[in-house]
MDTraj code that builds the backbone (N, CA, C; nanometers):
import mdtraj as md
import numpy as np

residues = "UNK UNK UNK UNK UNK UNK UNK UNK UNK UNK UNK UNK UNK UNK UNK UNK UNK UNK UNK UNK UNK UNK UNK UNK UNK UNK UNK UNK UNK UNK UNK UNK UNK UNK UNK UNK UNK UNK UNK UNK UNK UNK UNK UNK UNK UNK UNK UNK UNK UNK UNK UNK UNK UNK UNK UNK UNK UNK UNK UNK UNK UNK UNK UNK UNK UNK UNK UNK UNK UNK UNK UNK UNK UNK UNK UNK UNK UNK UNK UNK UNK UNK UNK UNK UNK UNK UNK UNK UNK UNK UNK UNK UNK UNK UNK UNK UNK UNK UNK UNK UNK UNK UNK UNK UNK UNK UNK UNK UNK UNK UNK UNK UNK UNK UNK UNK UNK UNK UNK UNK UNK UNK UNK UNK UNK UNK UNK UNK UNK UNK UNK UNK UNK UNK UNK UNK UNK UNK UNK UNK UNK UNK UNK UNK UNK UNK UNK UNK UNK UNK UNK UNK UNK UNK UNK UNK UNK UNK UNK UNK UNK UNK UNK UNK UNK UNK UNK UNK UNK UNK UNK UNK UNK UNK UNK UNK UNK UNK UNK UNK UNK UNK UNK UNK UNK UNK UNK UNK UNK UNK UNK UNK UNK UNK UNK UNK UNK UNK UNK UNK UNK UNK UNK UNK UNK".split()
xyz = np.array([
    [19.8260, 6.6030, 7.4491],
    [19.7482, 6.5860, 7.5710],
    [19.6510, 6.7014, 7.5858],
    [19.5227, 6.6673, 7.5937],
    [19.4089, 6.7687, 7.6479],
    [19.3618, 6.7773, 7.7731],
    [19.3140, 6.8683, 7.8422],
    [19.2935, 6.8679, 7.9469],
    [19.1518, 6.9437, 7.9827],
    [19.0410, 6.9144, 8.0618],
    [18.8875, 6.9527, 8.0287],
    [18.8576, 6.9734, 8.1909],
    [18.8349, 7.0898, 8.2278],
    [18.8261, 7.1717, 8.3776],
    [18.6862, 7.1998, 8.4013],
    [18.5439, 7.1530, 8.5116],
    [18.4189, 7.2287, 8.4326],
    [18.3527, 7.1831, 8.6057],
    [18.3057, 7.2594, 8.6775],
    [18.2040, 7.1866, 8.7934],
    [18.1091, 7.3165, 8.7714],
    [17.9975, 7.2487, 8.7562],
    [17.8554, 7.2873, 8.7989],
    [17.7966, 7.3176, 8.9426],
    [17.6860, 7.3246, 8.9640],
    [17.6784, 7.3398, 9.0842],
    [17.6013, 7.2182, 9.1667],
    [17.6057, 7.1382, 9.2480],
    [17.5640, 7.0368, 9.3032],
    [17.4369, 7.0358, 9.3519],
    [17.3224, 6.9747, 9.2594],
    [17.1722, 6.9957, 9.2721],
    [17.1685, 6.9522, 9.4452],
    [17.1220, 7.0215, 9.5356],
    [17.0444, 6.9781, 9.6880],
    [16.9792, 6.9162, 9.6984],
    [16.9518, 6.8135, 9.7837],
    [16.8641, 6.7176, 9.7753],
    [16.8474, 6.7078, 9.9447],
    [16.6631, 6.7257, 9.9458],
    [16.6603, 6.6823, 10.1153],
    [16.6935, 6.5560, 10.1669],
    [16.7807, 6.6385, 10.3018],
    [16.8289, 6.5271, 10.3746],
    [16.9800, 6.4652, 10.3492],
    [16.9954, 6.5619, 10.2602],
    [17.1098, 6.5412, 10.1820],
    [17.2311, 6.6322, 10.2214],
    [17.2149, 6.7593, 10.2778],
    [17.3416, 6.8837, 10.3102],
    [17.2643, 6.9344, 10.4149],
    [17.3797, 6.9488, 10.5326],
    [17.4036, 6.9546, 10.6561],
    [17.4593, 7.1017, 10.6687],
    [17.4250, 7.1647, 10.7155],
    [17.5092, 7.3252, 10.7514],
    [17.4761, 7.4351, 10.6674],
    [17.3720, 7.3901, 10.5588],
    [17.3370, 7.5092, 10.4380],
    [17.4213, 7.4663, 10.3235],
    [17.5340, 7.3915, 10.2993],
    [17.6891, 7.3453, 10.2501],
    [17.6821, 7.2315, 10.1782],
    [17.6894, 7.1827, 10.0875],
    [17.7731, 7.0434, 10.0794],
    [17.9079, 7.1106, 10.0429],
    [17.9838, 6.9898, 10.0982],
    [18.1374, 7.0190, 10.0968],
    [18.1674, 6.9139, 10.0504],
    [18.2849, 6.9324, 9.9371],
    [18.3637, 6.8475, 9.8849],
    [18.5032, 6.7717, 9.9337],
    [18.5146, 6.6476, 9.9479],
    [18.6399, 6.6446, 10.0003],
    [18.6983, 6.5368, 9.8416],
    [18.8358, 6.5716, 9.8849],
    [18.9494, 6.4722, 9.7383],
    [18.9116, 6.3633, 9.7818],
    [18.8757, 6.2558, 9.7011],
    [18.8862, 6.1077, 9.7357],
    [18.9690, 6.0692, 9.5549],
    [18.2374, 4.7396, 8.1295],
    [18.2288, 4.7288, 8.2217],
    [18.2340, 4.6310, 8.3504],
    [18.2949, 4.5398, 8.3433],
    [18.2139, 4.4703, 8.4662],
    [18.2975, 4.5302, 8.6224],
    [18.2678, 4.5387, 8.7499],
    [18.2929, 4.6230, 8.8156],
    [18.3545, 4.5099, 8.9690],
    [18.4584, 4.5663, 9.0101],
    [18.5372, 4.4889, 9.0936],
    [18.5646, 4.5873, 9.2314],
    [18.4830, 4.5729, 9.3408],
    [18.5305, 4.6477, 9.4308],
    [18.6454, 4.6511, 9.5407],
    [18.7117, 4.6905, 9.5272],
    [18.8525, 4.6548, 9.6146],
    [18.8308, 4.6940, 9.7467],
    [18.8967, 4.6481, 9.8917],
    [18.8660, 4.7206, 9.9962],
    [18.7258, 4.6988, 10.0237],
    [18.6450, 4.6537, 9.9471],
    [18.4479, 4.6851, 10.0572],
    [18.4383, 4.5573, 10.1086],
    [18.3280, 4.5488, 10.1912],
    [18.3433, 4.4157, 10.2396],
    [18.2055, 4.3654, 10.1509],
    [18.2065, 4.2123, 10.1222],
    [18.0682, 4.1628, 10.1048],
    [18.1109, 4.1755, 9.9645],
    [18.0037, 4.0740, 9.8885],
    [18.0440, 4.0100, 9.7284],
    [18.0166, 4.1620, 9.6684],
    [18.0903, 4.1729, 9.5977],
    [18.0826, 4.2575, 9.4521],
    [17.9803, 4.2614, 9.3391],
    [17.8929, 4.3272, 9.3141],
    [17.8080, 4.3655, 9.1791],
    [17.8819, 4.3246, 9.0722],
    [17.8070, 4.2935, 8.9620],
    [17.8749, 4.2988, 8.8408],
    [17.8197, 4.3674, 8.7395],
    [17.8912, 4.4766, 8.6884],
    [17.7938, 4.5311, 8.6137],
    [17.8359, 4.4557, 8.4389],
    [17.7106, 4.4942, 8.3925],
    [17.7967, 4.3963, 8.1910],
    [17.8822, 4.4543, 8.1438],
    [18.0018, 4.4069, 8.0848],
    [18.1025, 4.4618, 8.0268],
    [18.0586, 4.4493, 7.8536],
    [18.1239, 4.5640, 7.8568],
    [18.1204, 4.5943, 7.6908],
    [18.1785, 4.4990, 7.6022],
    [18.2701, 4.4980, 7.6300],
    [18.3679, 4.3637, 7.5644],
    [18.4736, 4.3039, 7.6676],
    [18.4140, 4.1437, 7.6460],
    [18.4807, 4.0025, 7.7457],
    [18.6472, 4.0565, 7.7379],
    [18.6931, 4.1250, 7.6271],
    [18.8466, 4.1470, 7.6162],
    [18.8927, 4.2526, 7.7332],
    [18.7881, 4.3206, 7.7356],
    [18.8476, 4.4490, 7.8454],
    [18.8798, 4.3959, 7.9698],
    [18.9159, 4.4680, 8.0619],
    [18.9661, 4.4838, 8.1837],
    [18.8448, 4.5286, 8.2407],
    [18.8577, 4.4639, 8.4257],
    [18.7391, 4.4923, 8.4884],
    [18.7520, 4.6869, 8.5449],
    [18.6650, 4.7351, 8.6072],
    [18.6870, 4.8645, 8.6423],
    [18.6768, 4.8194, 8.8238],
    [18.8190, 4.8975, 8.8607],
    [18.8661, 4.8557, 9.0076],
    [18.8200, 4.9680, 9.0489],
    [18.8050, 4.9864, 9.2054],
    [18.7418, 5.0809, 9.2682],
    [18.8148, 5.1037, 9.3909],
    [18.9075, 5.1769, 9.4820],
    [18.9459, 5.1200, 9.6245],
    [18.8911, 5.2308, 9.6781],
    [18.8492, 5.2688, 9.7811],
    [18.7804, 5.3632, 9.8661],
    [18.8824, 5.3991, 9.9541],
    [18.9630, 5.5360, 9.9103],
    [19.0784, 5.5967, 10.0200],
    [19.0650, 5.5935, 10.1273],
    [18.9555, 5.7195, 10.1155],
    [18.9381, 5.7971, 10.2405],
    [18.8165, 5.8153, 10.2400],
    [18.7636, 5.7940, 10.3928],
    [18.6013, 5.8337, 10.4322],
    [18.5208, 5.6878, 10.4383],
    [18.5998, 5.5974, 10.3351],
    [18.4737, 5.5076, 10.3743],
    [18.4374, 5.4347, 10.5072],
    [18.5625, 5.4251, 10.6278],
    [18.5618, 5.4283, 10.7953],
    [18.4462, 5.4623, 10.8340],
    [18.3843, 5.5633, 10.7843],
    [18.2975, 5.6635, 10.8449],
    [18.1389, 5.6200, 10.8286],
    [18.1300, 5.4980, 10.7137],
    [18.0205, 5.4555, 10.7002],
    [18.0175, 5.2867, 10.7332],
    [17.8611, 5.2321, 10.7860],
    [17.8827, 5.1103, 10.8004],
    [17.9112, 5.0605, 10.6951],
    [17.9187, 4.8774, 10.7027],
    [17.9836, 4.8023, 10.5756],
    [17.8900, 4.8011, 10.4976],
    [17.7204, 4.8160, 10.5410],
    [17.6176, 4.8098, 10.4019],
    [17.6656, 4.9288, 10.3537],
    [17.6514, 5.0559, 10.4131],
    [17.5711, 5.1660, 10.3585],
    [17.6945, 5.2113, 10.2763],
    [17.8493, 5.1269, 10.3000],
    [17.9700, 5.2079, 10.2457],
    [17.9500, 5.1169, 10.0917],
    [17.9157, 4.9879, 10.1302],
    [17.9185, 4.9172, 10.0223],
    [17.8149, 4.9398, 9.8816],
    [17.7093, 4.9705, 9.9428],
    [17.5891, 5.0444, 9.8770],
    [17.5989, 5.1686, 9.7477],
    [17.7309, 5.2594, 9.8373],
    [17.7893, 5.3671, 9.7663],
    [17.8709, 5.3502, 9.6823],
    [17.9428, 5.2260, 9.6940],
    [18.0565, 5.2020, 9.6514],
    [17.9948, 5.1283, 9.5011],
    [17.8850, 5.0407, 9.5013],
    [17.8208, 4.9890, 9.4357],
    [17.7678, 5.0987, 9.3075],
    [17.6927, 5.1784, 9.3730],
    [17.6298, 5.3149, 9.3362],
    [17.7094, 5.3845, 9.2286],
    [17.8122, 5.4195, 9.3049],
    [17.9277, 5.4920, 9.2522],
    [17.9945, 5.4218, 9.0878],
    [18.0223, 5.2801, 9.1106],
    [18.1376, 5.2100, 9.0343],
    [17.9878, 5.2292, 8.9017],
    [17.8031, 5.1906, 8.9439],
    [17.7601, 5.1710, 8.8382],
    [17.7775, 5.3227, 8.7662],
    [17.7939, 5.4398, 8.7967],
    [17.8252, 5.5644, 8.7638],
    [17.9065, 5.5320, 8.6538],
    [18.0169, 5.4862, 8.6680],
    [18.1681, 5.4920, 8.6569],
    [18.1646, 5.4029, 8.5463],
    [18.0805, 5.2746, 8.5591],
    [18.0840, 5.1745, 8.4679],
    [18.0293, 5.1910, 8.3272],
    [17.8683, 5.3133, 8.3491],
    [17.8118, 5.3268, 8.2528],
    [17.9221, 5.4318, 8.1051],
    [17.9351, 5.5417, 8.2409],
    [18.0256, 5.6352, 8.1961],
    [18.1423, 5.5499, 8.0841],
    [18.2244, 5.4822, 8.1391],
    [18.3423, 5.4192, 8.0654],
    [18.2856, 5.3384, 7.9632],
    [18.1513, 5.2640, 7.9230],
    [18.1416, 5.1535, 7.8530],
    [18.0868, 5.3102, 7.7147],
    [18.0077, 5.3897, 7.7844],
    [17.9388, 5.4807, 7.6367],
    [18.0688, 5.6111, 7.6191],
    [18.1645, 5.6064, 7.6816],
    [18.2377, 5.6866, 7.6277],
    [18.3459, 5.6377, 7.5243],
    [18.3762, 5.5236, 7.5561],
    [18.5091, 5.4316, 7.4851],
    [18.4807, 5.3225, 7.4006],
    [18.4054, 5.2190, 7.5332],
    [18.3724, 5.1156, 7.4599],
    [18.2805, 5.0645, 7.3413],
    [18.2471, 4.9590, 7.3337],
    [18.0978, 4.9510, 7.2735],
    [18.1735, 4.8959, 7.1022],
    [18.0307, 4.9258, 7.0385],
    [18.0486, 4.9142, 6.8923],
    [18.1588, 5.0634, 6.8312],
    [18.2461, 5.0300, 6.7436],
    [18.3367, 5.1439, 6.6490],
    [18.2980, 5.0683, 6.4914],
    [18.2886, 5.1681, 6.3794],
    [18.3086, 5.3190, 6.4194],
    [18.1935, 5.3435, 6.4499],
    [18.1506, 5.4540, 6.5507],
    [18.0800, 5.5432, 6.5569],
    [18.0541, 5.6899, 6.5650],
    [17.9688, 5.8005, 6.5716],
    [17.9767, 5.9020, 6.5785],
    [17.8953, 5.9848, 6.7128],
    [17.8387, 5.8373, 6.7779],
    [17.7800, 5.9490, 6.9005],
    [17.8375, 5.8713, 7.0206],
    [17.8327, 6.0539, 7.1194],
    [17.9592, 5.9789, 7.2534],
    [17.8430, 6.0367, 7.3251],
    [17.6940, 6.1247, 7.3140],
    [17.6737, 6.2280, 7.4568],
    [17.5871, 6.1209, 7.5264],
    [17.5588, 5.9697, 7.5177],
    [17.5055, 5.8613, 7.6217],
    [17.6377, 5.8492, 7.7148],
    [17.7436, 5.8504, 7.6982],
    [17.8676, 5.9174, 7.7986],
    [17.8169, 5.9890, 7.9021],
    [17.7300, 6.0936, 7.8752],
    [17.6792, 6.2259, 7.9799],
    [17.5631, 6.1612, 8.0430],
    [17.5144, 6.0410, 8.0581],
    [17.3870, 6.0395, 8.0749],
    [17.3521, 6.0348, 8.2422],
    [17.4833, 5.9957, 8.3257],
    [17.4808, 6.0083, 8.4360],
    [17.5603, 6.1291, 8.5096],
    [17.5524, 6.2535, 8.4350],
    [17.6463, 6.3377, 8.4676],
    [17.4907, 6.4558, 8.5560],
    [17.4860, 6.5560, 8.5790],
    [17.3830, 6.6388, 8.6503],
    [17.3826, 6.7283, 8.5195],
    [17.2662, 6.7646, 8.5197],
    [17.2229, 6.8163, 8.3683],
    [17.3027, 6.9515, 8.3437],
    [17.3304, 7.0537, 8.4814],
    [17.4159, 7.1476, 8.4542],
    [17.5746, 7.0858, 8.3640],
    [17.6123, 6.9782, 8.4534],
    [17.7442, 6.9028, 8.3905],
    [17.7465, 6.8626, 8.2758],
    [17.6424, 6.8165, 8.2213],
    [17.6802, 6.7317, 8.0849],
    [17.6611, 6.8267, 7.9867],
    [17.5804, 6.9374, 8.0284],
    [17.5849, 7.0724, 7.9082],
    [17.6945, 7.1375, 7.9139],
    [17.7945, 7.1643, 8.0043],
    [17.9248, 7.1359, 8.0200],
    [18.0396, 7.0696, 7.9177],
    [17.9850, 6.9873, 7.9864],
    [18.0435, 6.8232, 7.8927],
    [18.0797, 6.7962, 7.7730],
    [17.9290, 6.8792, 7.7044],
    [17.9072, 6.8291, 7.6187],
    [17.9947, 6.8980, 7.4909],
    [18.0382, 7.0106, 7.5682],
    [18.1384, 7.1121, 7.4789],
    [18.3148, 7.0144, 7.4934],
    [18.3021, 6.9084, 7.5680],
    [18.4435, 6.8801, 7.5936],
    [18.5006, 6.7038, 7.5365],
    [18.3639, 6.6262, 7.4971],
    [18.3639, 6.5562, 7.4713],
    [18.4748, 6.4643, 7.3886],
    [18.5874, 6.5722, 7.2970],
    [18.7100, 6.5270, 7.2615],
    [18.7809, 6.4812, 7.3345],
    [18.7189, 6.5396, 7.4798],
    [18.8793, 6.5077, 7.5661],
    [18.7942, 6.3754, 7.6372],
    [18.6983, 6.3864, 7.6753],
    [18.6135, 6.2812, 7.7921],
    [18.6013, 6.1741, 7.7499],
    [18.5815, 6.1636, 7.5757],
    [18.5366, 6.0477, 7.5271],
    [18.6399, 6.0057, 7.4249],
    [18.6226, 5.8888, 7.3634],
    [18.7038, 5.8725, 7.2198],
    [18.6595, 5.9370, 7.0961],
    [18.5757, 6.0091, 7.1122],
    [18.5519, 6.1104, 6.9801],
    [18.6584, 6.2483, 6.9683],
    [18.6754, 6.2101, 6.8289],
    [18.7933, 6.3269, 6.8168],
    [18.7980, 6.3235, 6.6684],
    [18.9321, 6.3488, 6.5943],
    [18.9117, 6.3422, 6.4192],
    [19.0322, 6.1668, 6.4109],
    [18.9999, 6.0822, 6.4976],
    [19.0375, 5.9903, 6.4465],
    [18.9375, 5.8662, 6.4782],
    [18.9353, 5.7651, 6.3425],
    [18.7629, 5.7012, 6.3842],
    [18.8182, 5.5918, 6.4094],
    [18.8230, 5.4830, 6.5048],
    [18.8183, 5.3640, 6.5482],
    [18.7656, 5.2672, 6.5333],
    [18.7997, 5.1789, 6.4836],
    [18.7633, 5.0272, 6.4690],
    [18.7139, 4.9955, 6.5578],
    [18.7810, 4.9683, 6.6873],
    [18.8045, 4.8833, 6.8098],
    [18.8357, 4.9932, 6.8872],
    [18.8265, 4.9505, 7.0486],
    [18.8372, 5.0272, 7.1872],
    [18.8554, 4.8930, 7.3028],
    [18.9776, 4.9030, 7.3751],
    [18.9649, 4.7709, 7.4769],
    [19.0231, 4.8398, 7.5583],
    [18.9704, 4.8293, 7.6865],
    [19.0497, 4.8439, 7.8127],
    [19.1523, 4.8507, 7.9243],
    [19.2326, 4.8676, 7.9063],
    [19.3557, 4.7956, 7.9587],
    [19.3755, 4.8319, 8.1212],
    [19.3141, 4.9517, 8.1685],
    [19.3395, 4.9989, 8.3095],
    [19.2183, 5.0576, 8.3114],
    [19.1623, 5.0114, 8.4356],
    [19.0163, 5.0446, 8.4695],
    [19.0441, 5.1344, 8.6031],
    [19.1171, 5.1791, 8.6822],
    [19.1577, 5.2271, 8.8337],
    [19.1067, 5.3601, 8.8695],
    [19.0779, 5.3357, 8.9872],
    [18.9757, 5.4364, 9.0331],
    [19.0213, 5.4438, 9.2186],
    [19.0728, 5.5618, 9.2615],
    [19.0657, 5.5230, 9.3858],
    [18.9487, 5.6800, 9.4471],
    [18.8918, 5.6300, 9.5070],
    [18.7594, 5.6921, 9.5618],
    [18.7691, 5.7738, 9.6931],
    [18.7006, 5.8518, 9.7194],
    [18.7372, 5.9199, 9.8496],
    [18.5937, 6.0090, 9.9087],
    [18.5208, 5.9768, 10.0003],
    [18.3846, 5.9977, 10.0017],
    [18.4205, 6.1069, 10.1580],
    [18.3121, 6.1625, 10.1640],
    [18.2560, 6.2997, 10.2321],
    [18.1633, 6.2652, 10.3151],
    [18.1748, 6.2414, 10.4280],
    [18.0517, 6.1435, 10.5226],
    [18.0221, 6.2425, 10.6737],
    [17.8952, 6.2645, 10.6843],
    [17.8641, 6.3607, 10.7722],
    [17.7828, 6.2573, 10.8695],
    [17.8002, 6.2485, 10.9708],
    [17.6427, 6.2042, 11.0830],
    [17.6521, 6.0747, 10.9744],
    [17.7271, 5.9660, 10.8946],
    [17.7038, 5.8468, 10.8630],
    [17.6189, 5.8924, 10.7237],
    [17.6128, 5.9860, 10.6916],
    [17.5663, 6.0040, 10.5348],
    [17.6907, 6.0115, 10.4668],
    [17.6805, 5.9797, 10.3229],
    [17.8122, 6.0328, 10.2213],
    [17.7561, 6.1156, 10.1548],
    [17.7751, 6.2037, 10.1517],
    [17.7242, 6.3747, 10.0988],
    [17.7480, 6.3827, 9.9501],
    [17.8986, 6.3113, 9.9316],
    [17.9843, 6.3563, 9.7878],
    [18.1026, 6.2181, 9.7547],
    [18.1854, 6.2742, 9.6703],
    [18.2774, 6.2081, 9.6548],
    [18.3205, 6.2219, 9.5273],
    [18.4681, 6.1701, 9.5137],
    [18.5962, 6.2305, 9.4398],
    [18.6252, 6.1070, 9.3778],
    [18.6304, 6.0406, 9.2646],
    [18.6792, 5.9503, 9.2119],
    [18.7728, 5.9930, 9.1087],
    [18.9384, 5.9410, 9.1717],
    [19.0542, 6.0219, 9.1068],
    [19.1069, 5.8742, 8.9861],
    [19.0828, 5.9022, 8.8952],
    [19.0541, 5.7982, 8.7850],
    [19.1861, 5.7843, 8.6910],
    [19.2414, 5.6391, 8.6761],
    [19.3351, 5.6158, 8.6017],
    [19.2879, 5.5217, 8.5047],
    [19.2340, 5.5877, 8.3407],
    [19.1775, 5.4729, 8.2831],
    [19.3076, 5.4449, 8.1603],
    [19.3147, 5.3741, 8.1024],
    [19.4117, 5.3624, 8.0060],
    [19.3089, 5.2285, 7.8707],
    [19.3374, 5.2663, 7.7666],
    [19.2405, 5.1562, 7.6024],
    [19.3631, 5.1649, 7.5028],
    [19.3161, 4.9984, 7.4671],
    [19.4064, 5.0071, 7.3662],
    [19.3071, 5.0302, 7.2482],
    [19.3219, 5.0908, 7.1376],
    [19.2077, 5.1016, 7.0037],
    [19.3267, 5.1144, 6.9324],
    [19.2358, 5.0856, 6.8011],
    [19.2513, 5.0603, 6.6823],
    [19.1841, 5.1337, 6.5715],
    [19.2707, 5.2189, 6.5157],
    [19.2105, 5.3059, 6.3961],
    [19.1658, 5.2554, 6.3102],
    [19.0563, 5.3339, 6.2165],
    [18.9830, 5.2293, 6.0834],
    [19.1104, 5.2056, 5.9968],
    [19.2481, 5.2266, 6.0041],
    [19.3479, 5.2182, 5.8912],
    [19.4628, 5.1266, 5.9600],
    [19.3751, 5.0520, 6.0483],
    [19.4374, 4.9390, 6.1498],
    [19.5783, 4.9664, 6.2267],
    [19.5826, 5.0817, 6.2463],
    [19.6882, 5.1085, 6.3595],
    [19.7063, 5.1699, 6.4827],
    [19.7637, 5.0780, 6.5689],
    [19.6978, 5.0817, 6.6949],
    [19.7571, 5.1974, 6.7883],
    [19.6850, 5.2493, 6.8613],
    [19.6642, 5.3581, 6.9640],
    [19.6380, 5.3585, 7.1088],
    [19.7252, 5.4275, 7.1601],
    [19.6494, 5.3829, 7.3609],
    [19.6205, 5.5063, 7.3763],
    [19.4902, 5.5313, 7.4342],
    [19.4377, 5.6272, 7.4945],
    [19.4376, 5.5783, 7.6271],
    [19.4164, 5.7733, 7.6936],
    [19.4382, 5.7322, 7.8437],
    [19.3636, 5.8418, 7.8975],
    [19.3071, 5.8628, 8.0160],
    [19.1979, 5.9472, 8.0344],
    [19.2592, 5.8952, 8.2492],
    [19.3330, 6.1037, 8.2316],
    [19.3704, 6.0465, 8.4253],
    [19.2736, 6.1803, 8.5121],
    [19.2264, 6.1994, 8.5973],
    [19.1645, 6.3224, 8.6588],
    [19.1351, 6.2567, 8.7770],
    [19.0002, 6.3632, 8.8251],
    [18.8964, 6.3306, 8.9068],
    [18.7797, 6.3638, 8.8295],
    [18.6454, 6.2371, 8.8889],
    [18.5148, 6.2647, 8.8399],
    [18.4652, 6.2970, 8.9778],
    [18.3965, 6.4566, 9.0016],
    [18.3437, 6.4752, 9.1516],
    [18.1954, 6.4265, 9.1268],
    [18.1566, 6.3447, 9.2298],
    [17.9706, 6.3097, 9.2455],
    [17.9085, 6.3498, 9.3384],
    [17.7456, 6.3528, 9.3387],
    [17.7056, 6.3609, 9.4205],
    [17.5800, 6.3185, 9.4295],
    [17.5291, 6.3002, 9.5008],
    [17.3925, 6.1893, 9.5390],
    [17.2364, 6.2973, 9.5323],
    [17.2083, 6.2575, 9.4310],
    [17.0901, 6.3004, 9.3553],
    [16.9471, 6.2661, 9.3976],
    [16.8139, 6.2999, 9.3418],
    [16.6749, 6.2052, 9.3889],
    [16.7312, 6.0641, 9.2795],
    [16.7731, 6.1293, 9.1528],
    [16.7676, 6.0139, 9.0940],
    [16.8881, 5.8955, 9.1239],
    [16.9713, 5.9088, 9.1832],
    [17.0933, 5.8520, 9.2186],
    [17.1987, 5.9309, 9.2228],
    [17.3385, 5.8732, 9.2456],
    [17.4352, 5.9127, 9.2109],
    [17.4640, 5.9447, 9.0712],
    [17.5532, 6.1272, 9.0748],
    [17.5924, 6.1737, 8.9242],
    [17.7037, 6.2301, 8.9510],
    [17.7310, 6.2424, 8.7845],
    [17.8791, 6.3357, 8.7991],
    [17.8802, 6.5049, 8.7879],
    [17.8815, 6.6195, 8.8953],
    [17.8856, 6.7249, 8.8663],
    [18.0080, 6.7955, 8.8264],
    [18.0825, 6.7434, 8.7949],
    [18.2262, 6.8227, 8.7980],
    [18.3202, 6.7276, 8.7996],
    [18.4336, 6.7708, 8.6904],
    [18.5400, 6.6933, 8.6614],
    [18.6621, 6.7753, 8.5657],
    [18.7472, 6.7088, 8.6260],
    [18.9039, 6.7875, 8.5839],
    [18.9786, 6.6875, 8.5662],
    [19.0053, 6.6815, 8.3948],
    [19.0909, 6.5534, 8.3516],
    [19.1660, 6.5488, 8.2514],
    [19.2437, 6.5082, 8.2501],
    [19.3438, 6.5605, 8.0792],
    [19.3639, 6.3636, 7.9909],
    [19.3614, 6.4274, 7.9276],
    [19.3217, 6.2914, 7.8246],
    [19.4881, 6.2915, 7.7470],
    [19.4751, 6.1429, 7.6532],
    [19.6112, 6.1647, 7.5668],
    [19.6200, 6.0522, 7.5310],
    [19.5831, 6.0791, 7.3447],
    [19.5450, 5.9947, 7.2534],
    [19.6534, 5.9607, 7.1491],
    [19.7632, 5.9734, 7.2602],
    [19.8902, 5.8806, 7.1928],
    [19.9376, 5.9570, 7.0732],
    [19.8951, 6.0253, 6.9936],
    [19.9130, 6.1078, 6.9208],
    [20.0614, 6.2347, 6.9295],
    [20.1650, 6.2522, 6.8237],
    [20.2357, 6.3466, 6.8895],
    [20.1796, 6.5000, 6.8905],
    [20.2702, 6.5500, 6.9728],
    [20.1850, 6.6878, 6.9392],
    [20.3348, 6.7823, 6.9089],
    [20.2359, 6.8857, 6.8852],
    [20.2481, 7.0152, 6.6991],
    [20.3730, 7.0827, 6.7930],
    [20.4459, 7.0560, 6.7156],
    [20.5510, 7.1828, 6.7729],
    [20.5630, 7.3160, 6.8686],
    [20.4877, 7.3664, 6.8782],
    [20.4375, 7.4490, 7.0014],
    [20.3796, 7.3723, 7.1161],
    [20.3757, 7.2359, 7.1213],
    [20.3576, 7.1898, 7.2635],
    [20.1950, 7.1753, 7.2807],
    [20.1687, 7.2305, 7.1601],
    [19.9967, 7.2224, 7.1947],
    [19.9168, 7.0663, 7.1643],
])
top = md.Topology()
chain = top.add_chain()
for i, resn in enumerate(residues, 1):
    res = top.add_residue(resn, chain, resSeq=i)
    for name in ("N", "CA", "C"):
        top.add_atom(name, md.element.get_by_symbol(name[0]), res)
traj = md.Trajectory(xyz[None], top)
């Protein structure tokens, strides 16, 4: 099991932080649990996977049903892109940093040093990557009816398949922290430990 610790600093955006502060609080195709009003769909990588669930803990009270749903929308396409270029897709391959592409540029240079743990790149090459647990429960930061931030505490779980056809579950559990950008929602910071089924070395490492 690896584990990858890294927050940047959260680009400001007018209209965006209240008090001098943003403050943090804990909170493909894409299935929103809890929002009201039809669900987005974003394209899934492969018809075999599992959809990516979303439930909104805490904070989303605090916003109306568009503007919570909007975020929630916002958020999951974050979440969706993230999971389809880190895991999914065509194997074998050798590039994971379209993974980073929605992360804040301080983050993904970050990232980009950690990518064993974030993504399925590592020293074992994969055939196949399928989905099996997409779960996400969300928890947003809402000031005066804005959402400032938010915490998506992430339970993903894939089944893959090595090029020497034997099969593997990876699992990837943390939080991805976001925050609302000119260009949209990104990921600045995230703390997550991965575990690629693999045993580990006698010292526990």
């Amino acid at each position: 099991m690896a584990r990858a610790r890294q927050e940047s600093p959260a680009p400001r955006i007018a209209g965006a932080v209240r008090g001098g502060a943003l403050l943090m609080a804990a909170a493909v195709a894409l299935v929103l649990a809890g929002c009201t009003g039809p669900s987005p769909e974003a394209p899934r990588d492969d018809p075999d996977s599992v959809a990516l669930r979303i439930t909104t803990a805490t904070g989303g009270g605090r916003l109306d049903a568009d503007d919570r749903a909007d975020v929630e929308s916002a958020i999951g396409a974050v979440l969706s892109q993230y999971v389809g270029a880190a895991y999914l897709g065509d194997h074998p391959r050798s590039g994971y940093l379209q993974a980073l592409a929605r992360f804040t540029d301080g983050a993904a240079e970050l990232a980009a040093r950690d990518l064993d743990v974030l993504t399925a790149a590592g020293d074992v090459e994969f055939s196949s990557v399928l989905a099996t647990r997409l779960d996400t429960d969300l928890s947003l930061y809402v000031v005066d009816g804005d959402a400032l931030g938010a915490t998506a505490r992430v339970h993903f779980a894939f089944d893959a398949t090595t090029a020497e056809d034997t099969p593997q579950e990876l699992r990837l559990d943390g939080r991805l922290m976001l925050t609302p950008t000119r260009d949209g929602w990104a990921v600045f910071g995230y703390d997550v430990t991965s575990d690629d089924g693999a045993a580990l070395g006698e010292d526990g490492s």
